[in-house]
Structure formats: structure tokens, C-alpha cells
VODO-356130 format. One record per residue (C-alpha): residue number from 0; x, y, z negated. Coordinates in nm, 3 decimals, padded with zeros to 5 digits. Layout:
bapa n=NUM | east=X | north=Y | up=Z
...
# end
This chain:
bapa n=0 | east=-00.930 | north=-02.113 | up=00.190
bapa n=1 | east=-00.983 | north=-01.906 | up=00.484
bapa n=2 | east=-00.859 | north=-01.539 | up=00.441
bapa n=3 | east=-00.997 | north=-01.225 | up=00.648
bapa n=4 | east=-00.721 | north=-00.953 | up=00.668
bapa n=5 | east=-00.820 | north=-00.658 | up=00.825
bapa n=6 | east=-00.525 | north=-00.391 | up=00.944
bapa n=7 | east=-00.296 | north=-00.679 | up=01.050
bapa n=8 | east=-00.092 | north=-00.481 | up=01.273
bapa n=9 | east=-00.001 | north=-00.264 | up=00.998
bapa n=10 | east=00.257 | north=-00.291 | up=00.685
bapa n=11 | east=00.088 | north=-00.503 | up=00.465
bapa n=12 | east=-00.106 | north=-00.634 | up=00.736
bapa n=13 | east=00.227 | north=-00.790 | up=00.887
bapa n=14 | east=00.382 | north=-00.887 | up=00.577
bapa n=15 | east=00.054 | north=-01.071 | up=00.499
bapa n=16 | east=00.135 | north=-01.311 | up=00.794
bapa n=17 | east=00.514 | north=-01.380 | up=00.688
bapa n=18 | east=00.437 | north=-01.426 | up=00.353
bapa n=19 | east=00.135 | north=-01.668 | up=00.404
bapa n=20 | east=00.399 | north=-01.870 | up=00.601
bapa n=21 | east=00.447 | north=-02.015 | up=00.217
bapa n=22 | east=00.113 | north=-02.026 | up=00.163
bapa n=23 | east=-00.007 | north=-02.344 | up=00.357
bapa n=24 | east=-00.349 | north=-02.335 | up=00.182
bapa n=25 | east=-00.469 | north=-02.049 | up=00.362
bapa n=26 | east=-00.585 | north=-01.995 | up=00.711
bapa n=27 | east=-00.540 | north=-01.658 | up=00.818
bapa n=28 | east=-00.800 | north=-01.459 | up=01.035
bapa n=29 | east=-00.614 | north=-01.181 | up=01.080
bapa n=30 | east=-00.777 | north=-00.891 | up=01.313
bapa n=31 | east=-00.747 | north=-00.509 | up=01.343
bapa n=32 | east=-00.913 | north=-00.234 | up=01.493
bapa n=33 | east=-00.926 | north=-00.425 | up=01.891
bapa n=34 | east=-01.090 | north=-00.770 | up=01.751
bapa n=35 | east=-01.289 | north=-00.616 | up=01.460
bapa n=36 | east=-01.482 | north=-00.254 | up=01.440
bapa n=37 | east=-01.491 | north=-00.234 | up=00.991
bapa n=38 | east=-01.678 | north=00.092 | up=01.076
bapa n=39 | east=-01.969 | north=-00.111 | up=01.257
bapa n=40 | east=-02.146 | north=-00.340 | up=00.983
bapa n=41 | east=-02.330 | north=-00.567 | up=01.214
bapa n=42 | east=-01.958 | north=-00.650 | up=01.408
bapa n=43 | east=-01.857 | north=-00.703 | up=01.033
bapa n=44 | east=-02.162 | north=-00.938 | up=00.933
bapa n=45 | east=-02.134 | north=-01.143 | up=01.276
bapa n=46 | east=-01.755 | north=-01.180 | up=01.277
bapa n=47 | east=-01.803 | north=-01.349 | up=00.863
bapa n=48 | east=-02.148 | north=-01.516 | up=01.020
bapa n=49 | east=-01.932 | north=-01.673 | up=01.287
bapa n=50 | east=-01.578 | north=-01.727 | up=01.125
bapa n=51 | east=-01.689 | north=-01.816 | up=00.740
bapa n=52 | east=-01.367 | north=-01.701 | up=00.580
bapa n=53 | east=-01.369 | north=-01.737 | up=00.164
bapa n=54 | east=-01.233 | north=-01.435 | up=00.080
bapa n=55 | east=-01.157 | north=-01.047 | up=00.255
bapa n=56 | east=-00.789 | north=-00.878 | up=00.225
bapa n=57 | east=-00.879 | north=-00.475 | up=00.372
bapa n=58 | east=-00.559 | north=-00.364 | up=00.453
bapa n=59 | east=-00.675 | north=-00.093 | up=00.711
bapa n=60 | east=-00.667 | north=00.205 | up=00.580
bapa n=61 | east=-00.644 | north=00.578 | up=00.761
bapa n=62 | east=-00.260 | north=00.676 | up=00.586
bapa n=63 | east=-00.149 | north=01.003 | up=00.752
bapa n=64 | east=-00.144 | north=01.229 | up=00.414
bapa n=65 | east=-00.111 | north=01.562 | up=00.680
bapa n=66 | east=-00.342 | north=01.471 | up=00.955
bapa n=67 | east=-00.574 | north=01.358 | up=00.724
bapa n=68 | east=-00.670 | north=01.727 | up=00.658
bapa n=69 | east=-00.828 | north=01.820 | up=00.995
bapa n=70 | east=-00.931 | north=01.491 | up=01.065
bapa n=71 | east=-01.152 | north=01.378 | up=00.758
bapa n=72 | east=-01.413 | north=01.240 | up=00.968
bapa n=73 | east=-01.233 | north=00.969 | up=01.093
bapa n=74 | east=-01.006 | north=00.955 | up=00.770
bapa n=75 | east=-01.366 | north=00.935 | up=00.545
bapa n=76 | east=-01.471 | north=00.632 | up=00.810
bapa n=77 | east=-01.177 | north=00.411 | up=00.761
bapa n=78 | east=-01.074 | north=00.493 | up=00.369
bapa n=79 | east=-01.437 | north=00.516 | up=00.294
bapa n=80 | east=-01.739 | north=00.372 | up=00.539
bapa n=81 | east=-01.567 | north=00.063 | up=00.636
bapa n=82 | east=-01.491 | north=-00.003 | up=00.314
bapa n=83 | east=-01.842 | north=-00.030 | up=00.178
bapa n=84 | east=-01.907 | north=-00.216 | up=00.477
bapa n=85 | east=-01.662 | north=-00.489 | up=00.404
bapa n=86 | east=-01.814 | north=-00.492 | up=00.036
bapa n=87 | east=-02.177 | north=-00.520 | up=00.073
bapa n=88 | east=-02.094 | north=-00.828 | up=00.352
bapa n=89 | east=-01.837 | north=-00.954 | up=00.129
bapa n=90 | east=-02.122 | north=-00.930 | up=-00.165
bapa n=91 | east=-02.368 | north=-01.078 | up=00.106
bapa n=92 | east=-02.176 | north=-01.391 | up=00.109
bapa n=93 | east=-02.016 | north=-01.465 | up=-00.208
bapa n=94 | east=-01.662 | north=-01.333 | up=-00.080
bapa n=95 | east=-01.405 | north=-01.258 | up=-00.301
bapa n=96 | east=-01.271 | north=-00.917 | up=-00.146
bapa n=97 | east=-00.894 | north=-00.749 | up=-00.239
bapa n=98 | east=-00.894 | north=-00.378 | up=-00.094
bapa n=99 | east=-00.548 | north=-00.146 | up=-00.156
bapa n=100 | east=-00.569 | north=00.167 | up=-00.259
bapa n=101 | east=-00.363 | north=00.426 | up=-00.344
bapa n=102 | east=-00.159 | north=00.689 | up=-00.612
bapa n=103 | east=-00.329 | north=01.004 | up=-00.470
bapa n=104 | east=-00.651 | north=00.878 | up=-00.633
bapa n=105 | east=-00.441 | north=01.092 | up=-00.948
bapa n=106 | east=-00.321 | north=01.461 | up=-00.966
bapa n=107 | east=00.019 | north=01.384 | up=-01.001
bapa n=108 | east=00.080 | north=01.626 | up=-01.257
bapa n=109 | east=00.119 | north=01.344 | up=-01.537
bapa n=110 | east=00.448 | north=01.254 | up=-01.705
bapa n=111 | east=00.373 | north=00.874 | up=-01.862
bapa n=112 | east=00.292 | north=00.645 | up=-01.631
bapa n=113 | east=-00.102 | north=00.593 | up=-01.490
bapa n=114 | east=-00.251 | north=00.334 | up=-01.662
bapa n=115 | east=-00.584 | north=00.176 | up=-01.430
bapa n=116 | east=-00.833 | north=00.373 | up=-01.681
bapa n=117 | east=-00.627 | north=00.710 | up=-01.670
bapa n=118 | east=-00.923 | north=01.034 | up=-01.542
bapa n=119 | east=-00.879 | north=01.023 | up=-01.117
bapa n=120 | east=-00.845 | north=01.379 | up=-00.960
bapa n=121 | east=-00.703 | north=01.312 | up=-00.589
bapa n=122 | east=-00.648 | north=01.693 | up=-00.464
bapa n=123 | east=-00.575 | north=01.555 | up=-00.090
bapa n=124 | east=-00.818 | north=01.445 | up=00.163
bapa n=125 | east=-00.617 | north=01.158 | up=00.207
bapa n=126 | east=-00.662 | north=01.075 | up=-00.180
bapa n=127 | east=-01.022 | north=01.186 | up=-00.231
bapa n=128 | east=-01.141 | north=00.905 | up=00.086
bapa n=129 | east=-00.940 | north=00.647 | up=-00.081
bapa n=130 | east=-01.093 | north=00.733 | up=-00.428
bapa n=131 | east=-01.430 | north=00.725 | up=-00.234
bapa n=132 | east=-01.383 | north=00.382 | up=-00.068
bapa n=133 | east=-01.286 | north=00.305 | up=-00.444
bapa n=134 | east=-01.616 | north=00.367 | up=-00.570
bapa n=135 | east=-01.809 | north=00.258 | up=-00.306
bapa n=136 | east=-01.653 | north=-00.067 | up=-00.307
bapa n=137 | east=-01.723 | north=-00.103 | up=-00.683
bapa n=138 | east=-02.061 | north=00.015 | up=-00.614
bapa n=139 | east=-02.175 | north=-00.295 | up=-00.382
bapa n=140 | east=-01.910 | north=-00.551 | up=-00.457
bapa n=141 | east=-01.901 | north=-00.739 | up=-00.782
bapa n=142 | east=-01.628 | north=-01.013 | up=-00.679
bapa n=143 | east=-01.394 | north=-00.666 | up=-00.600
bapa n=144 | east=-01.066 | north=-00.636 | up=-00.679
bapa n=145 | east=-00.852 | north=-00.340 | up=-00.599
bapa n=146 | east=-00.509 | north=-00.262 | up=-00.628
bapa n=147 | east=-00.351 | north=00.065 | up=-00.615
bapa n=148 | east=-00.012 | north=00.087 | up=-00.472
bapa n=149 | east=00.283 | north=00.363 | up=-00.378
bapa n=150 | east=00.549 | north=00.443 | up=-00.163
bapa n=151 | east=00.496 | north=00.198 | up=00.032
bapa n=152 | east=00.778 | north=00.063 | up=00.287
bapa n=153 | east=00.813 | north=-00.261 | up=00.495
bapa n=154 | east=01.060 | north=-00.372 | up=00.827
bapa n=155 | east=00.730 | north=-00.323 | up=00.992
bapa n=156 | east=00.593 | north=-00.005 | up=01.085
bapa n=157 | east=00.687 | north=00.370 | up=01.031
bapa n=158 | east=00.780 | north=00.418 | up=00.648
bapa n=159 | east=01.019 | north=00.653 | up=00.443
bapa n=160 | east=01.330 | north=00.384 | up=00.449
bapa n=161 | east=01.295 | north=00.349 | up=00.858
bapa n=162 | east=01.250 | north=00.739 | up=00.897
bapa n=163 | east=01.595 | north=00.805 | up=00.610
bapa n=164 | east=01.780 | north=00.503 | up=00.850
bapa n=165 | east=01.729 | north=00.707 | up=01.188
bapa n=166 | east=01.785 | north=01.068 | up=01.010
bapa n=167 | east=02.113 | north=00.901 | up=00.861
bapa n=168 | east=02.252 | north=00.779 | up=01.173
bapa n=169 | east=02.172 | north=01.122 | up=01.393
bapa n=170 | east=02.305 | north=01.351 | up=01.118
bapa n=171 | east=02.556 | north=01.418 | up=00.883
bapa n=172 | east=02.382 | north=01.571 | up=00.624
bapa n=173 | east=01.991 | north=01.587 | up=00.486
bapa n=174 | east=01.818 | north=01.751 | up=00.224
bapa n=175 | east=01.585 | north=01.543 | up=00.025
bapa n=176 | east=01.319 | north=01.697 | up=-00.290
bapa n=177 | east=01.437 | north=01.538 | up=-00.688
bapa n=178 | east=01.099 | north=01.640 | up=-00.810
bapa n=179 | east=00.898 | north=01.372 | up=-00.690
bapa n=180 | east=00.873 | north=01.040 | up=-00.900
bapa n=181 | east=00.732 | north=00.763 | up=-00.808
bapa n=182 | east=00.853 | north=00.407 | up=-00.756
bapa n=183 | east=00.915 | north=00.243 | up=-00.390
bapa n=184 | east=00.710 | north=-00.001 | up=-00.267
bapa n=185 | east=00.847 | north=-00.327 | up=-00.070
bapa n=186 | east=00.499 | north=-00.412 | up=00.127
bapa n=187 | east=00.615 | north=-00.801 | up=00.106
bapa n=188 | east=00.610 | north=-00.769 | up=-00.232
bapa n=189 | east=00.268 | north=-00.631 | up=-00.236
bapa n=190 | east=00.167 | north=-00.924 | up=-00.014
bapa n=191 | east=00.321 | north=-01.168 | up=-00.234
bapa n=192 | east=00.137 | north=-01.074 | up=-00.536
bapa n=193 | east=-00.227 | north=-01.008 | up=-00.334
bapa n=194 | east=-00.173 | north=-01.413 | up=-00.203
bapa n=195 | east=-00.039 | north=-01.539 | up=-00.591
bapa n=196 | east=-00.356 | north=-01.366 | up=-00.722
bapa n=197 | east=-00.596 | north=-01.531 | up=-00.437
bapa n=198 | east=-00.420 | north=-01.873 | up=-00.548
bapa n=199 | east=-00.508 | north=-01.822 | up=-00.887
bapa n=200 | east=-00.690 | north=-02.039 | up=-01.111
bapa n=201 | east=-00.952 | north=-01.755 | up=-01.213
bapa n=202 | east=-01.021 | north=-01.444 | up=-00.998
bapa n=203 | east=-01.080 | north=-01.148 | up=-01.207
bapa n=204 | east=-01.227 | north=-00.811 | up=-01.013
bapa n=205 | east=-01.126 | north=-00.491 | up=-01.152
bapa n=206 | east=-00.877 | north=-00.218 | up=-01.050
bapa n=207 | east=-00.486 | north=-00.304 | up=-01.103
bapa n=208 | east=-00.174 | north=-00.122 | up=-01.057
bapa n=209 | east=00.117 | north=-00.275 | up=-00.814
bapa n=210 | east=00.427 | north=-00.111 | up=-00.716
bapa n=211 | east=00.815 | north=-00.280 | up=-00.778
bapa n=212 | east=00.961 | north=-00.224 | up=-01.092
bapa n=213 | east=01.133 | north=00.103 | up=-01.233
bapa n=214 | east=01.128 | north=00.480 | up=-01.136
bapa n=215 | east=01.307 | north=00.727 | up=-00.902
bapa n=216 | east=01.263 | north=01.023 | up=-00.683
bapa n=217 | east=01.274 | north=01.073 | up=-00.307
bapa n=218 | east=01.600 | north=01.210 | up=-00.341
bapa n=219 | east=01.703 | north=00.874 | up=-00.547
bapa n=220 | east=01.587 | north=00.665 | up=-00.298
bapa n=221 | east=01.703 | north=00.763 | up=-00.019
bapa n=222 | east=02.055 | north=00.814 | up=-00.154
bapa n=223 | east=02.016 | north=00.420 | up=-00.251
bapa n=224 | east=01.938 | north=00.319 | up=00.116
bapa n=225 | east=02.265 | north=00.505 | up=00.270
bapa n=226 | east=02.460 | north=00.307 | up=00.003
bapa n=227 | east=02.289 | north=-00.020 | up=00.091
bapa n=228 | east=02.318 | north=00.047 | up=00.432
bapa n=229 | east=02.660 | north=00.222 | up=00.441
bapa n=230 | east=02.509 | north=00.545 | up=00.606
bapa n=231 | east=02.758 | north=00.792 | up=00.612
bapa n=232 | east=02.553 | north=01.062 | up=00.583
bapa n=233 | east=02.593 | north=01.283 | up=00.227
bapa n=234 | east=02.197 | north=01.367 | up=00.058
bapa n=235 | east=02.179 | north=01.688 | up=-00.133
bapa n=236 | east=01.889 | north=01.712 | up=-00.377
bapa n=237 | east=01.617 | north=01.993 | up=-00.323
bapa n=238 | east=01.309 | north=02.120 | up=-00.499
bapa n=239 | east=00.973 | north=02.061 | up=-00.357
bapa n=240 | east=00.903 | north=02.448 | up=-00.313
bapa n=241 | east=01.209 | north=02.425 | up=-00.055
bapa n=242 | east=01.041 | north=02.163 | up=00.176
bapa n=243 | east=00.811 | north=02.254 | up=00.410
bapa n=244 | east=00.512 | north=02.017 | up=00.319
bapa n=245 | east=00.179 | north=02.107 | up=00.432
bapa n=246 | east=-00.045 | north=01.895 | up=00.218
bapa n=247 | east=00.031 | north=01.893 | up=-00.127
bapa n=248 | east=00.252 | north=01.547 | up=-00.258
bapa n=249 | east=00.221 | north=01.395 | up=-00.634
bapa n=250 | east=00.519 | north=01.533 | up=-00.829
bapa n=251 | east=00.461 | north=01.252 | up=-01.084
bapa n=252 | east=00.300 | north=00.911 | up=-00.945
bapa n=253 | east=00.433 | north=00.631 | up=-01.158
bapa n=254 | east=00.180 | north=00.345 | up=-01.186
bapa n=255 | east=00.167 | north=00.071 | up=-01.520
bapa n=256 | east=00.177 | north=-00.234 | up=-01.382
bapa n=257 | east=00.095 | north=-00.437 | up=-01.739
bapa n=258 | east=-00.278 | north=-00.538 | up=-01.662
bapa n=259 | east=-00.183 | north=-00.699 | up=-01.326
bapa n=260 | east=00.123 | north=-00.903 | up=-01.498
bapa n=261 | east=-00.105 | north=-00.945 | up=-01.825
bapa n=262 | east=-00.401 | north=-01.133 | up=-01.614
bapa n=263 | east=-00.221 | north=-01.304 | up=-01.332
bapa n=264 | east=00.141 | north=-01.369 | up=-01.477
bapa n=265 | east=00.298 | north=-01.183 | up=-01.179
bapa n=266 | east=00.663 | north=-01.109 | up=-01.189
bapa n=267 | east=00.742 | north=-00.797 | up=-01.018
bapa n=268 | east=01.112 | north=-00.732 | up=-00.879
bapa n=269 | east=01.293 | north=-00.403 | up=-00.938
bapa n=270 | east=01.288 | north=-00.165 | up=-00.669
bapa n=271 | east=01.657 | north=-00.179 | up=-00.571
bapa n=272 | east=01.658 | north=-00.510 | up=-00.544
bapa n=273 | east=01.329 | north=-00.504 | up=-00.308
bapa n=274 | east=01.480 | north=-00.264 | up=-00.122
bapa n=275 | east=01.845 | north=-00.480 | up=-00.082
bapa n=276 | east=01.607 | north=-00.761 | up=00.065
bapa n=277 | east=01.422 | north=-00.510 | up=00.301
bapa n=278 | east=01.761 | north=-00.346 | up=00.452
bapa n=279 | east=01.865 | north=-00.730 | up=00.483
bapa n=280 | east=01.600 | north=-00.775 | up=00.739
bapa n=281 | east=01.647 | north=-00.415 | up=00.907
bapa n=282 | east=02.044 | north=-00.391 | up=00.918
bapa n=283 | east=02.115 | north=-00.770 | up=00.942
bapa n=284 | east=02.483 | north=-00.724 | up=01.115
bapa n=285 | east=02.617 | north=-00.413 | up=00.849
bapa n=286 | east=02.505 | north=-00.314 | up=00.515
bapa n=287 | east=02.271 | north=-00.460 | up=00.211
bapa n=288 | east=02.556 | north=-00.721 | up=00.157
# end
């Protein structure tokens, strides 16, 4: 089965190519924004025309929560536009297409976790694009299936535990908010589950919920990676009225994960244990024993 993955220099996009190292079935096409414009149609249309793939993976997306907010235009293109591009081609062709999305599609003001049906009310330009590429997809893609994810980290890339790793070794001290939950991410867990579910018996389009197993908040987390790592650097917990954030951030973001593990049998790792394997791969000499 050939497999288009868009965004391959990202997260997911290079998690995607170690994981499929397992998966000899596929062949990966993997491009990004210099070998394939998913804001230009036609280049979309002639690139599937040309290459035949069996299925699309969209893991481009337009991430920065802050910028994001004076840059919709662009953000609206890539969460949005390209989106529905890849869908109506993907629909054109018979493609199965997986797309990630994203928490901020909710409030965050819940307190049980978001089931896949739950009422959507993104308050972020960042979450209202991705709820919009959401619908649009839906809209002209009926072999669509979407999975909204969190906290998303990886060895690859700028994320939260490569950010807390720098901050720890520079300082002796940080202040991190308690009063965001969530649940962390490991993007090559993500990538796992998107290639188990494209090597599936049936393929079943809907929207699911992904993120590793169990809860915590930012504060939690990062005090987890300085033990891992042995970062000697003490974390003091702090409200989110006390951090300078300029876009607003989910206080409560926890996703159920039963429908993806009820229809494809998927066994999701907790996050501590994710994260051990992650650290592993960043601090290979010290750390994560």
C-alpha cells in the first residue's frame, strides 16, 4: 500500500518514517511544503495522478497556538484550505485519508474527559482552523478518518519536553502552571496507532480520540522529565493567571480514548512510560535508565 504523508519534516511526520521501518507493507511518499504545495489543488491532484498512493496521512498542520492570532490567513490555509484539498482528491480517487487534529477544537472548561461526540467550542484561532479543516474534511471526504490528539512531543522537532530539557540545564529553578490537565503525547505513539489502523482489516472513517494513557498537568510533567532525566533543576507549581500567556490555553483537555481502542483493538501505553522511551532517545548517555 502506498502511503502519502504530508508534513514529513515535522513530529509526526518524522516519526511516521521510523515507525514504518516495521511496517514493510507500506511505501512511503513522504513530502512537505518544498515537494508538495496542499494549498494548490491542481499540485495536489497531479502529484496523486502521477504517484497513485492508496491512502493520504495530513500531518501538516499550521501549530503555533500564539502566532496563530495575527496570522490566520496563513493559519486558515494550512489547518483549513489544504485540508479540503487533500479530501475532495482523496474522495476523487477512492483514497482512504487520516488527518490529525487537535484538543482546542473544545473549550477546555470541562472536567470528565471529551468523548468524540462532546459540543466543539475552540476559543483560539489556532483551534477554530483546526475545527474548520474538521468539517471541511467531513464535508468532501467519506473514506475520512480523523484523530484528535494533545500535547504532543517527539525527539524530533520543538516540543514542551525539548524546551523543559534546555530550561533545566540553563537554570536552577522554573515555574511551571498545575491548572492545566491534559495528557502528554509521545508522537511515535501517535504514528504507531495511525499505521496499526491503516493495516487493519476494516477501515472505519469517523473522528477518534488518541493521546497516551492517564492524566497530569504541565507542572506534573515537567517535574517527571527532570526525574527521568536527572535535571537538577527544582519546579515550583504556579497558577495559570501567573503566566504570561497571550492566547488563552485549555485548563481541562483530557481526551477518551475508548472508541479508537473499541474499533481497532489499539493498546495505548501510559504516558510515563512513553515519555521514559522518548528521554531514552534524547539523553541516551544519562538519565531515563
Amino acid at each position: 500500500m502506498k502511503l502519502l504523508i504530508t508534513g514529513a519534516y515535522g513530529q509526526l511526520g518524522n516519526e511516521m518514517r521510523v515507525a514504518l521501518q516495521r511496517y514493510p507493507q507500506f511505501e512511503p511518499l513522504f513530502t512537505d511544503v518544498d515537494t508538495l504545495d496542499i494549498c494548490n489543488l491542481q499540485a495536489i491532484d497531479a502529484f496523486v495522478v502521477a504517484n497513485r498512493p492508496d491512502a493520504v496521512v495530513n500531518c501538516a498542520a499550521y501549530t503555533a497556538v500564539d502566532k496563530a492570532e495575527d496570522d490566520e490567513a496563513l493559519c486558515r490555509r494550512v489547518n483549513c484550505d489544504a485540508v479540503r484539498n487533500l479530501g475532495v482528491v482523496a474522495q476523487k480517487y477512492g483514497l482512504k485519508m487520516v488527518h490529525i487534529s487537535t484538543d482546542y477544537v473544545f473549550d477546555g472548561t470541562g472536567y470528565v474527559p471529551y468523548t468524540e461526540d462532546m459540543p466543539v467550542a475552540p476559543n483560539t484561532v489556532y483551534g477554530k482552523t483546526k475545527l474548520a479543516g474538521e468539517q471541511a474534511l467531513l464535508e468532501v471526504c467519506s473514506r475520512a478518518l480523523i484523530i484528535r490528539t494533545a500535547w504532543l512531543y517527539s525527539g524530533f522537532g520543538n516540543n514542551f519536553v525539548k524546551t523543559m530539557l534546555r530550561l533545566g540545564a540553563e537554570r536552577d529553578h522554573l515555574n511551571v502552571v498545575f491548572d492545566q490537565i491534559g495528557t502528554p503525547t509521545y508522537a511515535a505513539d501517535l504514528a504507531e496507532a495511525i499505521l496499526q489502523i491503516l493495516s487493519a482489516d476494516k477501515f472505519v472513517p469517523g473522528i477518534y480520540h488518541f493521546t497516551n494513557e492517564g492524566v497530569c498537568s504541565w507542572y506534573d510533567f515537567t517535574t517527571m522529565i527532570f526525574r527521568l532525566a536527572q535535571v537538577q533543576c527544582t519546579v515550583s507549581p504556579i497558577e495559570s493567571k501567573d503566566y504570561a500567556y497571550r492566547t488563552p490555553r485549555p485548563h481541562y483537555s483530557v481526551l477518551n480514548k475508548a472508541k479508537i481502542k473499541t474499533v481497532y483493538g489499539i493498546e495505548i501505553p501510559y504516558w510515563v512510560d512513553a515519555l521514559e522511551r522518548c528521554l531514552q532517545v534524547l539523553c541516551p548517555t544519562g538519565g531515563a535508565d
